[in-house]
C-alpha positions in Angstrom: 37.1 -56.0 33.8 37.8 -57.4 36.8 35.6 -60.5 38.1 33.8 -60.6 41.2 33.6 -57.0 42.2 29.9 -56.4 40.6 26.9 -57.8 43.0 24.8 -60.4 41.9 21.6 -59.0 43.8 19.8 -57.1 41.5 16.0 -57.0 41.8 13.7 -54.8 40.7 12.9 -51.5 42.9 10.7 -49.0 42.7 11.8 -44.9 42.8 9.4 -42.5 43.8 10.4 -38.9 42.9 8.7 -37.0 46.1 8.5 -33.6 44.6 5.8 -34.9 41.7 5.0 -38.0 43.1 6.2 -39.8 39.8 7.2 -43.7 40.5 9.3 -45.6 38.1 10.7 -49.2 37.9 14.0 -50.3 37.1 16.9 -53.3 38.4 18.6 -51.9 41.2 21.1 -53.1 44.6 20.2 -50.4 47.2 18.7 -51.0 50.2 15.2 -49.9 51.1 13.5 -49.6 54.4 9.7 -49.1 52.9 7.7 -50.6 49.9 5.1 -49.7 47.9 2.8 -51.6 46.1 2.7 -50.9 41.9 0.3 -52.5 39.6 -0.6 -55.3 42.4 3.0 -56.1 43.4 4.7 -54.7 45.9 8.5 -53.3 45.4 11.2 -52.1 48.1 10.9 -48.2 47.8 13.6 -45.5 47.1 12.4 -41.9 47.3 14.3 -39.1 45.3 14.2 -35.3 45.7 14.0 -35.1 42.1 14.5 -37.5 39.1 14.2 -36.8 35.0 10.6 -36.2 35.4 11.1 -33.0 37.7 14.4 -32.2 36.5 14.9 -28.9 35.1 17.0 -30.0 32.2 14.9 -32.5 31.3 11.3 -30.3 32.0 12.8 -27.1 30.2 10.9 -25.4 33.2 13.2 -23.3 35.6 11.7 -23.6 39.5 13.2 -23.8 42.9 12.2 -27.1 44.9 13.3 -26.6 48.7 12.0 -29.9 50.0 14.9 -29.9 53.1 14.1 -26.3 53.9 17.8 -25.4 52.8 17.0 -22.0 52.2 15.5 -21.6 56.2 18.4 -23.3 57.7 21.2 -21.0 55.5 19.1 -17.8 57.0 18.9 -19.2 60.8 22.6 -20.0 60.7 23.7 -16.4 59.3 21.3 -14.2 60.8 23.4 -13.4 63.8 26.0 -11.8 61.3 23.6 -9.8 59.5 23.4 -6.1 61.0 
């Protein structure tokens, strides 16, 4: 492997998946803008759309999460070739 092209920086950060509210902990180098505080210490905050707890290969259980409102924006944007 080459040296020096891995970052040193790894803290722990805590995800939220937004669709379940689920937070987990693990080492991580992104960037966060908010924190949240877990068990009495407070961790930067990354929030996911989904994650292995609403995951529908992990759950077994098929369902349509449209948190972005891609569905709404697909219609508006080819309604006016619809007759």
């Amino acid at each position: 492997m080459k040296k020096g092209i891995h970052p040193d920086s790894y803290r722990m950060v805590a995800f939220k998946d937004m669709s379940n509210e689920d937070v987990f902990l693990t080492k991580s180098t992104a960037n966060a803008k908010e924190t949240i505080e877990v068990d009495g210490v407070e961790y930067p905050l990354i929030k996911l759309e989904i994650s292995r707890t609403s995951h529908p290969f992990y759950t077994g259980k098929m369902k349509l999460i449209d948190t972005a409102g891609r569905i709404d924006k697909f219609k508006s944007k080819y309604a006016k070739f619809k007759k």
